[in-house]
C-alpha positions in Angstrom: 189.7 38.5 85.6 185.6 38.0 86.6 183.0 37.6 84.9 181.1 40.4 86.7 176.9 39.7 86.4 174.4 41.6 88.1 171.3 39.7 89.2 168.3 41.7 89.2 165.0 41.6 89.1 162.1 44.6 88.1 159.5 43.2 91.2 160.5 41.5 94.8 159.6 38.7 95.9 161.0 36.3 92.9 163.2 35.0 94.7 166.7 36.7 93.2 168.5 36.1 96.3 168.1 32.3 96.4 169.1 32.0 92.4 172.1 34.1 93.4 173.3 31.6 96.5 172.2 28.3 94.4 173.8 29.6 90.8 176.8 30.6 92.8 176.8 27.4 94.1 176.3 25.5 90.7 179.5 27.5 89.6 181.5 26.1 92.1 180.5 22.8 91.2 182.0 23.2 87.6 185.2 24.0 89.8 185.2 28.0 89.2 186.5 30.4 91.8 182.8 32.5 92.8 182.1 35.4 95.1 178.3 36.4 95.7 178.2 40.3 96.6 175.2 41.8 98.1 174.4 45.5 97.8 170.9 45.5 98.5 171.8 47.7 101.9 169.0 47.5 104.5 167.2 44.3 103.3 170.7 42.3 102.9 170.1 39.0 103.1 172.5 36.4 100.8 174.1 35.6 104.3 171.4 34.3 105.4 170.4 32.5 102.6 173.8 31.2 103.0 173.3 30.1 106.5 177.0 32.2 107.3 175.5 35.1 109.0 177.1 33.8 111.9 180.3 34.2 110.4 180.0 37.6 109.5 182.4 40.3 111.3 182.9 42.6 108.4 180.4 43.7 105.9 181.1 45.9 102.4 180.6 49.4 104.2 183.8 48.0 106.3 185.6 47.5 103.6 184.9 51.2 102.1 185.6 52.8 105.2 188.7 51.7 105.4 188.2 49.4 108.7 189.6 46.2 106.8 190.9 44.8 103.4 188.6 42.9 101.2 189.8 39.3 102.3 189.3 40.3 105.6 185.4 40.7 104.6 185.0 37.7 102.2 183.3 34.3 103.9 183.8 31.2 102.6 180.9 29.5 102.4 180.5 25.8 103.9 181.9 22.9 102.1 182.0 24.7 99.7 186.0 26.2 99.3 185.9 28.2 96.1 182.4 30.0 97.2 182.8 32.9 98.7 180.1 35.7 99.9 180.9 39.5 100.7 178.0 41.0 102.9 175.9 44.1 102.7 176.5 46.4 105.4 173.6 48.6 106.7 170.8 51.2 105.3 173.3 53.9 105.4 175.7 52.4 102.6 173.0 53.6 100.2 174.1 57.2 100.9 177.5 56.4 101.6 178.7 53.8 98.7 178.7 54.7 94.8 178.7 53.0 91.5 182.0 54.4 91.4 182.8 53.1 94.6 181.7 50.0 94.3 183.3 49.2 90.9 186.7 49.7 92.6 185.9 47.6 95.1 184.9 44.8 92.6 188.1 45.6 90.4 190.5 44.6 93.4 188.3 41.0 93.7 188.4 40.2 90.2 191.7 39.1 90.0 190.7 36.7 92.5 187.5 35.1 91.0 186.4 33.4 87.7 182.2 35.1 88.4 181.2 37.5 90.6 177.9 37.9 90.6 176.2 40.7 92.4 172.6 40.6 94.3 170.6 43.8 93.3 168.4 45.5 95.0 164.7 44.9 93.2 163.3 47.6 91.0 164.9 50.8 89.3 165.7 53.1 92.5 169.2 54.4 92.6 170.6 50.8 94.3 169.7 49.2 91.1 171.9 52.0 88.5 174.9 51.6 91.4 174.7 47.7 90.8 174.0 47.3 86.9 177.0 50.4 86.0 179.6 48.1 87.9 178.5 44.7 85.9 180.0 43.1 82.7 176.6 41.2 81.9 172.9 40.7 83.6 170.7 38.2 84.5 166.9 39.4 85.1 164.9 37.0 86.8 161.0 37.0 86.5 158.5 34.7 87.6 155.6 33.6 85.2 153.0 36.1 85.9 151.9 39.2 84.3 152.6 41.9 87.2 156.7 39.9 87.0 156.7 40.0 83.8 156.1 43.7 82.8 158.4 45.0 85.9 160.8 42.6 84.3 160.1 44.5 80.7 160.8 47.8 82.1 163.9 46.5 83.6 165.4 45.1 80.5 164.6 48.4 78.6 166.8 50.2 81.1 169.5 48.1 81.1 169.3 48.0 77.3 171.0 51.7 77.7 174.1 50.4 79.7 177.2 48.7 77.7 176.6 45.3 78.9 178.1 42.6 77.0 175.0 40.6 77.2 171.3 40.7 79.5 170.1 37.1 80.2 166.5 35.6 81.3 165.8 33.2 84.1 162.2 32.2 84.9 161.8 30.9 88.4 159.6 29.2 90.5 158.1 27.7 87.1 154.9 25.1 87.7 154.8 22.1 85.3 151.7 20.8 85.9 150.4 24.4 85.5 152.3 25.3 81.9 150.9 22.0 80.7 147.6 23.1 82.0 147.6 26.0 80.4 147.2 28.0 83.4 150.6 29.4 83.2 153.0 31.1 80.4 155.2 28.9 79.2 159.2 29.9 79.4 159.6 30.1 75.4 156.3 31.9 75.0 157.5 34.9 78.4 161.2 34.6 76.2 159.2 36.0 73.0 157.3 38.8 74.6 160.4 40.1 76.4 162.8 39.5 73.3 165.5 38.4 75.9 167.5 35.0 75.3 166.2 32.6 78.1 169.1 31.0 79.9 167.4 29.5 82.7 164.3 27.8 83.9 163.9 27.1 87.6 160.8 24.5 89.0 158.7 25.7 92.2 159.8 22.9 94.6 159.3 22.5 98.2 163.1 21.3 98.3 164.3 25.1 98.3 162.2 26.3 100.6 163.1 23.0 103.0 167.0 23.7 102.2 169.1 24.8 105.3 172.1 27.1 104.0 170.4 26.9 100.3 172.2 23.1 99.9 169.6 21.0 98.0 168.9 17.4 97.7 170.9 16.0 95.3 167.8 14.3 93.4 165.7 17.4 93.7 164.7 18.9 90.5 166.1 22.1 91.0 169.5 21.2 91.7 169.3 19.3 88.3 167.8 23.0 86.9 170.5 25.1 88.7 173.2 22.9 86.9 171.8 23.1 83.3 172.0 27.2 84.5 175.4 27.0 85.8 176.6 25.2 81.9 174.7 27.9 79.6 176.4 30.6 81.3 180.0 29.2 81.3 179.9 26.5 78.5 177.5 28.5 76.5 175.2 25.6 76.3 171.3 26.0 74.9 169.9 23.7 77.1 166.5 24.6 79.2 165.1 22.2 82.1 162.1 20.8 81.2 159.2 21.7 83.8 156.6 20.4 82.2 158.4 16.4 81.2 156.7 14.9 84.3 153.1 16.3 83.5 152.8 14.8 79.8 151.2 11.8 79.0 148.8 9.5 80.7 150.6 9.3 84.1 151.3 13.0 83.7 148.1 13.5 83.6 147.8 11.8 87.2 149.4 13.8 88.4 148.2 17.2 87.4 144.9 16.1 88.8 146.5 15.1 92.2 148.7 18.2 92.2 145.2 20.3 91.9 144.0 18.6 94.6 146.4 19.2 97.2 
């Protein structure tokens, strides 16, 4: 059965969608079976992130309706055969689909699937309760900045009052050369003021903004980032990627300066 995990976030804009596509990715690189679901009806996206939303002829609401069967729904994602993404459908599943609803319809996938991890809407609206009551475990994912940080806060107080095995924090969009400046929080420091175990720490690169269909570089650091992600949650590995390595020391230094000039 699946590891069900909601991925949400307290504030939008932190990029939850692209950590959803890339960590389901990073899954299927260990060789695990992975759907991504989107429920964020109206502002779906994930396909896109995906670069399938050509390949879309079914969404969710589909599914619910009655108008096909689950497999019919699910799109395998690129080269990548064990990656699979079932789409939002449109505004009017918020009315339509419950938590109730959507559980079942996660219950028949699990079978299928080692993870399934589900894209939540951003915030604490009635899409966010629908996606956390249908989850095993949560990931919150926050940015480095104070207005992040406390959404992120009130987030993990609310989840904190749902049964969930365990609620996770990734940092993204992280800036080395600005941690080492002192200019932003560093990752254990935001992990102590939101007394959430950190899981994940994801760089600001150009690299995942440049990506077509979310597939980085292999020699970007995020890919390197995603990976270290993708073995805490399964292995249960400690391990944290290290923003600031290429900022210490005298060539470090180098290139702070010529990072604060550009």
């Amino acid at each position: 059965m699946a590891n069900k995990i909601v991925v949400t976030s307290g504030k939008g804009g932190v990029g939850k969608t692209t950590v959803v596509a890339n960590l389901g990715i990073a899954l299927c690189d260990l060789g695990l079976r992975v759907a991504l679901i989107d429920v964020d009806f109206g502002l779906n996206n994930l396909d896109v992130v995906l670069g399938v939303e050509n390949k879309v002829v079914y969404d969710i609401l589909d599914v619910f309706e009655g108008r096909c069967r689950i497999k019919q729904a699910l799109i395998q994602c690129g080269e990548h055969k064990n990656l699979f993404v079932l789409p939002s459908g449109s505004a009017k599943g918020n009315n339509i689909i419950s938590g109730q609803n959507l559980s079942v319809i996660l219950e028949n996938l699990s079978p299928l699937f080692d993870y399934i991890l589900i894209d939540c809407p951003a915030g604490i609206d009635v899409g966010f309760h629908r996606a956390v009551c249908c989850a095993d475990s949560a990931l919150v994912v926050a940015t480095p900045n104070l207005t992040s940080l406390r959404d992120a806060d009130k987030v993990i107080s609310i989840l904190k009052s749902y049964r969930m095995q365990k609620i996770s924090l990734i940092i993204n969009r992280a800036r080395g050369d600005l941690i080492t400046g002192q200019k932003m929080m560093n990752p254990l420091d935001v992990q102590a003021l939101l007394k959430t175990q950190l899981v994940g720490v994801l760089p600001e690169e150009d690299a995942v903004f440049l990506s077509v269909g979310n597939k980085l570089p292999k020699k970007c650091e995020s890919k390197k980032a995603y990976k270290i992600l993708a073995s805490n949650l399964h292995i249960g590995n400690k391990k944290i990627f290290d923003v600031t390595c290429k900022y210490n020391g005298i060539f470090g230094s180098i290139r702070r300066g010529l990072k604060n000039k550009i």
